[in-house]
N, C-alpha and C positions, 0 to 999 in steps of 0.2 A: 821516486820512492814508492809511489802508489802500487805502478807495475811491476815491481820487486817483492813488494810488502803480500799481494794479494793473487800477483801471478794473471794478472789480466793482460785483456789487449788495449791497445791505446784509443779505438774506436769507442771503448765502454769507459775508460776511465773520461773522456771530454764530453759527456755524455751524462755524467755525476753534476747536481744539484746542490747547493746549500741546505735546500730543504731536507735531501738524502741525508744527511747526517745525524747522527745524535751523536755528541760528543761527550753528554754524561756518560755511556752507555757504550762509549769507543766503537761505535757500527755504523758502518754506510748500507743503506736498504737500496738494494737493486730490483728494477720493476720488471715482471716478464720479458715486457719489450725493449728492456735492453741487456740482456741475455743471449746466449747463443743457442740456449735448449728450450728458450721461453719458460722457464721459470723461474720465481722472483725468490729472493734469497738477500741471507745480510753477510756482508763483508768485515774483518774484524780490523781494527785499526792499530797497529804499530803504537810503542808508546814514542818514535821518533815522527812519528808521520801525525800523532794526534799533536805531540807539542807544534812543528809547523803548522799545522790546520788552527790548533786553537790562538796562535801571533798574527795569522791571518784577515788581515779586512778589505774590504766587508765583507762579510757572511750573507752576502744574496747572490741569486745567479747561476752561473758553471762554476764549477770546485777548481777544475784545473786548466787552464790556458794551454792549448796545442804550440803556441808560435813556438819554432825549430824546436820542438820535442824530440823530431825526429834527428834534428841535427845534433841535437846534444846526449841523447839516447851511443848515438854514432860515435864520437868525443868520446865518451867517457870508456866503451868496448874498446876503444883503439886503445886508449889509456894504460888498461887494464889487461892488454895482450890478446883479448875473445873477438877483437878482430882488425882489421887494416882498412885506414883510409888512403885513398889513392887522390892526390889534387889533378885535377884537369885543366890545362893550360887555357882554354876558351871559358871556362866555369867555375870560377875558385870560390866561389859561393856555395858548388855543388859536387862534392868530392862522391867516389865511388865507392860505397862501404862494400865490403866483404865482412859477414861476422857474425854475433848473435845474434839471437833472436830470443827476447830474454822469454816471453812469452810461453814459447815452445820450450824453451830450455827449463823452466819451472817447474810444465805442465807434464813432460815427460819423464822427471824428476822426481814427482809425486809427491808421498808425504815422507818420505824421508829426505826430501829438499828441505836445510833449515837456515833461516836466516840469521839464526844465532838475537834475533831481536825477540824481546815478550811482549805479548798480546795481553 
């Protein structure tokens, strides 16, 4: 939901902090150095992404857990028709996505991309 919500890459979102948060204030503060232009900026938070963030515990640490992000990132595009999982008979652990890239797909989108969610 984060790389939906904000339109990031998954490099920056496992990269996020507990401390990054202020959940009064619905913003994750991003630091130069973890930017792609190097400059530090706040991100606004979804009110579906602040209510799982704030069920959330603990509140210390990394924000969001990588394990198979990328495989369920995969899943959910197949799902959803934006793209095809292919199984590999030696690797069914490791299927061959063809698809989106939600990423790209956001950023090319601009601000007329809307998630139909409020900030």
């Amino acid at each position: 939901m984060f790389l939906y919500d904000c339109r990031t890459r998954i490099e920056k979102a496992l990269q996020v902090e507990w401390s990054q948060l202020d959940l009064n204030s619905r913003l994750i503060h991003l630091e130069s150095a973890q930017t792609k232009n190097s400059e530090a900026h706040n991100l606004a938070i979804s009110s579906e992404l602040y209510d799982l963030l704030n069920q959330t515990e603990p509140k210390s640490g990394k924000v969001f857990d990588g394990t198979n992000l990328r495989k369920e990132w995969m899943m959910v595009c197949a799902q959803c028709g934006l793209g095809t999982l292919t199984e590999v008979e030696d690797r069914p652990y490791d299927p061959i996505y063809l698809g989106a890239d939600l990423a790209r797909f956001a950023s090319e989108c601009g601000p007329q991309f809307h998630t139909g969610w409020e900030f």
